[in-house]
C-alpha positions in Angstrom: -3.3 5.4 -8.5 -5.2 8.8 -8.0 -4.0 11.2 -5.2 -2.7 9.6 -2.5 -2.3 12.5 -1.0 -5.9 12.1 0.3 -6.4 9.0 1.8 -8.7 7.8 4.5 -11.2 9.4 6.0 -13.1 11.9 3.8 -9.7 11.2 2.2 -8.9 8.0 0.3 -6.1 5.7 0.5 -4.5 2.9 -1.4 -5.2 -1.0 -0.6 -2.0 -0.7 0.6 -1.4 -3.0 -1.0 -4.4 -1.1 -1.7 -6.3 -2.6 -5.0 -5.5 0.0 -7.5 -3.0 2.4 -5.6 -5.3 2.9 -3.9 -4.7 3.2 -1.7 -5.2 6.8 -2.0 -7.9 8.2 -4.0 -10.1 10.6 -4.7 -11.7 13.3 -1.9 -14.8 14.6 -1.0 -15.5 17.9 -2.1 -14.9 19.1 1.4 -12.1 18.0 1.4 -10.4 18.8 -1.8 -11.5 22.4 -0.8 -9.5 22.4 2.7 -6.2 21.3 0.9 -6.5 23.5 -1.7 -7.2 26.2 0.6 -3.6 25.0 2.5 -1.9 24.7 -0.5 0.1 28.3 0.2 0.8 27.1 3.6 2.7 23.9 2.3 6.4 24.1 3.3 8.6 22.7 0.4 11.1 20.4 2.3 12.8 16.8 1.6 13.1 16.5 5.7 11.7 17.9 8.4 14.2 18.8 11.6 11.7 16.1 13.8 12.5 13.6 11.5 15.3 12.4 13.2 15.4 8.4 12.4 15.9 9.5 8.9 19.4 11.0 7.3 20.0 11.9 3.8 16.8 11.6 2.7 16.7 11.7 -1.6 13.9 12.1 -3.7 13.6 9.2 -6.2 10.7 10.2 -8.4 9.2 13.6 -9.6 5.4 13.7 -11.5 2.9 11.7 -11.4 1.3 9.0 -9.0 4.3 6.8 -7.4 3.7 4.3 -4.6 4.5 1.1 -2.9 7.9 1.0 -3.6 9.8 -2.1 -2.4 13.1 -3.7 -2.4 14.6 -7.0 -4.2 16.5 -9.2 -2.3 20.0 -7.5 -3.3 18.6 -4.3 -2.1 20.0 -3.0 -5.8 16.5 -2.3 -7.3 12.8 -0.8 -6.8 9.6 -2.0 -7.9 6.7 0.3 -7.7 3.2 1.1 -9.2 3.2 4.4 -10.9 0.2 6.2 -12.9 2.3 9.1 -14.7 0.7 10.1 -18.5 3.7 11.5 -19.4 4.7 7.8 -19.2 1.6 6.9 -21.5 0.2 5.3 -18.4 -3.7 6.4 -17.8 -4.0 3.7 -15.3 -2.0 2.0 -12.7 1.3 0.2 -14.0 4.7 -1.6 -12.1 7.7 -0.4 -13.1 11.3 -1.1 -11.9 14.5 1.2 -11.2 17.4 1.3 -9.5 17.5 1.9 -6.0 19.9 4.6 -5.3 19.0 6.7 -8.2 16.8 9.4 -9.1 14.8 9.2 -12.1 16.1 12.4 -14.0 14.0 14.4 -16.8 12.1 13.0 -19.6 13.6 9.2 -17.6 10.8 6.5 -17.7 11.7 3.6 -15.7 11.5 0.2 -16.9 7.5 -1.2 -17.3 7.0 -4.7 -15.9 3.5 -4.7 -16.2 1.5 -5.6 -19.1 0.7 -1.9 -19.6 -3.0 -3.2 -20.2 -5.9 -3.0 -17.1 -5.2 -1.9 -13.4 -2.5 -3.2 -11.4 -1.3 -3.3 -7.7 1.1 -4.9 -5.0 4.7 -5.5 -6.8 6.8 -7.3 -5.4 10.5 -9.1 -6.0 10.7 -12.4 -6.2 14.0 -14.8 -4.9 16.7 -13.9 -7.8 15.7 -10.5 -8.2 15.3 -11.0 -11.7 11.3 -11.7 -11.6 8.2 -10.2 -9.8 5.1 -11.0 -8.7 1.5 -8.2 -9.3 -1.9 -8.7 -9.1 -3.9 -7.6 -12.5 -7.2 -6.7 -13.9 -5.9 -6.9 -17.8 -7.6 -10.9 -18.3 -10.5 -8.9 -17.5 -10.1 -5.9 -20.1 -7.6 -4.0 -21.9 -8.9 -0.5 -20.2 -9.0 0.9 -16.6 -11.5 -0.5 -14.8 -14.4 2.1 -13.4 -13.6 4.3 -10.9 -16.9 4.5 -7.8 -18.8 7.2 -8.4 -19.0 10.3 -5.5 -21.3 8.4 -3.0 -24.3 10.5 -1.6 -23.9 10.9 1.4 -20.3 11.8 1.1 -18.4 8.9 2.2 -15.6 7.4 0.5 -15.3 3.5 -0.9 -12.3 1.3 -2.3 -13.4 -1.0 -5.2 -12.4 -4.4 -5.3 -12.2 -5.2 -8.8 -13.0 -9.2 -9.0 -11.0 -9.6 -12.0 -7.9 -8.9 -9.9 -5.8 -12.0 -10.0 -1.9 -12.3 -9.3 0.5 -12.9 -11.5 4.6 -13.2 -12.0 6.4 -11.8 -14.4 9.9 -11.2 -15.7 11.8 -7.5 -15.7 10.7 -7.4 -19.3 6.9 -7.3 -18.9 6.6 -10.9 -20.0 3.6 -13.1 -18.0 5.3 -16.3 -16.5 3.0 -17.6 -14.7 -0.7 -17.0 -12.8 -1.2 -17.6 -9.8 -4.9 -17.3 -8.6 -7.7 -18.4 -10.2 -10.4 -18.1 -8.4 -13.7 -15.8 -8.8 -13.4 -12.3 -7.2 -10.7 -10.6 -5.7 -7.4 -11.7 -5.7 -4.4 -9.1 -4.6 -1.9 -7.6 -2.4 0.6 -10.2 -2.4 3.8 -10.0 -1.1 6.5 -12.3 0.2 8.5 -13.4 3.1 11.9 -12.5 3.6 13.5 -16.3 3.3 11.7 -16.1 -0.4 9.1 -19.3 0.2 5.3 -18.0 0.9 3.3 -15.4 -0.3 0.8 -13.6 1.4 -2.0 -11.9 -0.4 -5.8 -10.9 0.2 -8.9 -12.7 -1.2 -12.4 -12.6 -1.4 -12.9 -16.6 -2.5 -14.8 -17.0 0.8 -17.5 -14.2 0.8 -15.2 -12.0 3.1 -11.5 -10.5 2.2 -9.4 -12.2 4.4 -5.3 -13.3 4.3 -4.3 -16.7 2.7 -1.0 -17.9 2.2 0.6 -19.3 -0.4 3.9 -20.9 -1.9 6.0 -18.9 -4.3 4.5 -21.5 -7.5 0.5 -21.1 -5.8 0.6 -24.1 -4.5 -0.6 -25.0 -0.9 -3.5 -22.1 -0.2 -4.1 -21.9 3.4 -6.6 -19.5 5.1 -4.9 -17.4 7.6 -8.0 -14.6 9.1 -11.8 -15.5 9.2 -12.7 -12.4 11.5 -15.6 -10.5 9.5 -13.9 -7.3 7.6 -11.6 -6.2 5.2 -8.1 -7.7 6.0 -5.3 -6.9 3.7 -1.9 -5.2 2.8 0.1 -7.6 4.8 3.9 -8.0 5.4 6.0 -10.9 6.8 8.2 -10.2 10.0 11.6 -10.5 8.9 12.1 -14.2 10.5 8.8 -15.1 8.3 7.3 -16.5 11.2 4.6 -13.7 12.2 2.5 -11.1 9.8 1.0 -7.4 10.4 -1.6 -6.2 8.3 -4.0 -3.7 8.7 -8.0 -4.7 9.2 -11.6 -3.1 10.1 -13.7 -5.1 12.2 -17.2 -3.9 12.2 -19.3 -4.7 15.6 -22.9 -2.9 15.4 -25.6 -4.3 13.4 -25.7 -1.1 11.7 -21.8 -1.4 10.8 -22.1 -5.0 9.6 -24.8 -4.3 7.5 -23.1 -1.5 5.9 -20.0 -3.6 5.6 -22.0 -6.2 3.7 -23.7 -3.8 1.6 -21.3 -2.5 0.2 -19.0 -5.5 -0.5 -22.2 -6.8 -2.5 -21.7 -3.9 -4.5 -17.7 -4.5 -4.9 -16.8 -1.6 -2.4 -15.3 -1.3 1.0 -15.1 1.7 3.2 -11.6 2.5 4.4 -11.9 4.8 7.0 -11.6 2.9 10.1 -8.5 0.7 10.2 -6.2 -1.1 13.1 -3.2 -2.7 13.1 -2.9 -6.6 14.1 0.0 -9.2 13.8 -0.8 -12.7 13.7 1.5 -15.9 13.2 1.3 -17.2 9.3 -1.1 -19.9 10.0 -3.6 -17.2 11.7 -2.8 -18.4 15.6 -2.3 -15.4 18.3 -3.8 -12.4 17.1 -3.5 -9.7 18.9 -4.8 -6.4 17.9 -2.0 -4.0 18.6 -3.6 -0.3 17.8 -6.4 1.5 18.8 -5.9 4.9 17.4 -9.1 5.5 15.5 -9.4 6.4 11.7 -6.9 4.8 9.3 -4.0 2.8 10.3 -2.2 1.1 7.3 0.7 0.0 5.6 2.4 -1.5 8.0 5.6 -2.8 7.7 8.1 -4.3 10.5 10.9 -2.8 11.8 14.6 -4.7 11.2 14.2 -6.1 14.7 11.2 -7.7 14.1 9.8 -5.9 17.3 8.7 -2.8 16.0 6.4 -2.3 13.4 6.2 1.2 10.9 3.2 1.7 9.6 0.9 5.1 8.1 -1.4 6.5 10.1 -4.0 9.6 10.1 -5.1 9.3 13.9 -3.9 12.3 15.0 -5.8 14.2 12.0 -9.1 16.6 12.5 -9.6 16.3 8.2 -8.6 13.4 7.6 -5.1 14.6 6.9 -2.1 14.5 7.2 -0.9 11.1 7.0 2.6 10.6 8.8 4.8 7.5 9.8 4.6 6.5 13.1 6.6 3.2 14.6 4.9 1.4 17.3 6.3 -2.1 19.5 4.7 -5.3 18.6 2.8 -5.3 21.6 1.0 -2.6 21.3 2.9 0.1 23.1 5.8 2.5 22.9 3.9 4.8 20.0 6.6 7.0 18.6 6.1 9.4 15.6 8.9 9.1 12.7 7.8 11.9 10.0 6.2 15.3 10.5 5.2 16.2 6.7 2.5 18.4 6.4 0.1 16.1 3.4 1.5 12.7 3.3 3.9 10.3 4.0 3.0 6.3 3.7 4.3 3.2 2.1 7.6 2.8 3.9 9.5 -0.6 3.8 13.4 -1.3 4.9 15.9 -2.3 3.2 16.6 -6.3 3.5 20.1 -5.1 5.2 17.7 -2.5 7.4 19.9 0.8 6.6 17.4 2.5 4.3 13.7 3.2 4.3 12.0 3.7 1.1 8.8 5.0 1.1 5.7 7.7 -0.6 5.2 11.4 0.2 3.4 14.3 -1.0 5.9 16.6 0.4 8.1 19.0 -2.3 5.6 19.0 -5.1 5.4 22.3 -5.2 2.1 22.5 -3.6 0.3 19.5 -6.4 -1.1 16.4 -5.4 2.3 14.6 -7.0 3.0 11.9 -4.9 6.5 10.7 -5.3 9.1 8.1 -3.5 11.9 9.1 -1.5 14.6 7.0 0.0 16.5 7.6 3.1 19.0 6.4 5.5 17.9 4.8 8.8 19.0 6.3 11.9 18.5 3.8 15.2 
């Protein structure tokens, strides 16, 4: 998963669905100096006093890379993507654990993954007793290659093309694939009433949303606005999504866009939040904050959305939660850690928020789930 803790900017971040945990990544030399420089500063907490729509708050995980946890149908269960050695895991697996408890010592939760390539974007499917991932391992047993450190500084996402989704049962067997199709297939994640998936692809030239039914069946382009669209969530009512998008405008920025996703990279550092119906129709952009705004995820209500968001940052971090109206207004900051809080998703009954921090490692770059309850 590398370091979530970094993210964005000079930072990195995870396709959040990010394409390999991403979602979070490596950091620029600059930047890996300023954090450890504020290591010593880092106040060791599981809740800060500002945090006040969150009560009881429990960590869930401790070592390792943990990330993009979210809940099965029965709210009983996790499913997350975890890089942890101690686990014997060198590269981005899914594993699954019980909801309200913490893994405890030498605990390894159980692997759902093939345990073979990169993985990313778990999700539960109806029954809670399958799940659906995207893959690299038809393409090779090993990790796939990390990017290099660019040149001039700047950091890049790959999109692996021998991602493809698949479903699977709670043992780790394959039951069935879902994409086929050259390049990047991913992110996929499904609608509350249990009948679509949404997921990101690059089949056209450009990574943009389709939707699909729970079997693959019935593919239907949702975005065709040039730019990376991805890590997209139903509204609870399965009518709308939100995901997170750039949209480059200059010649200069379009070219650069292009470049890179020639290559098999995209640049992550400039993201906004938009919510669309399923089929694509009214999209409305709905943030403007500059830098990286991702994993969005709505609220209960379906008129709120949570979402990550490093806007407010002078170095790129930290990342905190912030919960925002679906039309654009009523911005309202939820966490206050000091390094990075992302990932969050509610409960299907909307009393808990589970979601990935950097907070109490001790001052490392462990990033770790934490669960807590939700205070309207």
């Amino acid at each position: 998963m590398r370091y979530y803790v970094v993210l964005l900017m000079t930072i990195s971040l995870v396709f959040s669905c990010k394409p390999n945990a991403e979602k979070a990544g490596q950091v620029s030399e600059e930047a890996e100096k300023s954090m450890d420089s504020a290591k010593p500063k880092l106040e060791q907490t599981l809740h800060y006093p500002e945090e006040t729509h969150l009560a009881n708050v429990k960590q869930l995980t401790f070592g390792g890379d943990n990330a993009e946890a979210y809940w099965s149908f029965d709210n009983k269960q996790l499913v997350f993507q975890a890089r942890n050695e101690d686990w014997g895991t060198e590269c981005d697996q899914i594993y699954v654990m019980d909801a309200g408890k913490s893994l405890v010592d030498d605990e390894i939760p159980q692997l759902v993954s093939t345990g073979k390539g990169r993985t990313t974007c778990s999700y539960f499917m109806p029954g809670n007793k399958s799940i659906v991932y995207a893959s690299t391992h038809e393409g090779g047993e090993d990790c796939p290659p990390e990017p290099q450190r660019r040149s001039d500084g700047k950091y890049v996402w790959p999109i692996y093309e021998s991602f493809d989704i698949y479903t699977a049962d709670l043992e780790g067997n394959i039951l069935e694939k879902l994409t086929d199709e050259p390049g990047y297939d991913a992110e996929a994640t499904l609608s509350p009433q249990g009948d679509k998936i949404v997921f990101t692809s690059l089949r056209t030239g450009d990574l943009e949303l389709f939707t699909m039914n729970i079997d693959g069946s019935d593919v239907r382009q949702v975005t065709s606005g040039l730019g990376y669209d991805g890590g997209a969530f139903f509204s609870p009512d399965g009518t709308k999504l939100i995901f997170r998008a750039s949209r480059p405008q200059t010649d200069e920025e379009i070219k650069e866009y292009k470049d890179l996703l020639a290559e098999g990279l995209v640049q992550p550092t400039a993201m906004e939040l938009y919510v669309s119906n399923v089929d694509g129709s009214e999209l409305k952009k709905i943030t403007d904050l500059g830098n990286a705004n991702w994993a969005p995820f709505f609220h209960p209500s379906g008129e709120k959305i949570l979402f990550a968001s490093n806007h407010a940052s002078e170095r790129g971090f930290p990342f905190n939660l912030y919960m925002i109206n679906v039309d654009g207004t009523g911005l309202e900051q939820i966490t206050f850690d000091k390094t990075f809080d992302s990932f969050p998703m509610f409960s299907y009954d909307g009393k808990q928020l589970v979601f990935a921090s950097n907070r109490n490692n001790g001052g490392t770059r462990e990033t770790n789930l934490f669960l807590a309850d939700w205070v309207e």
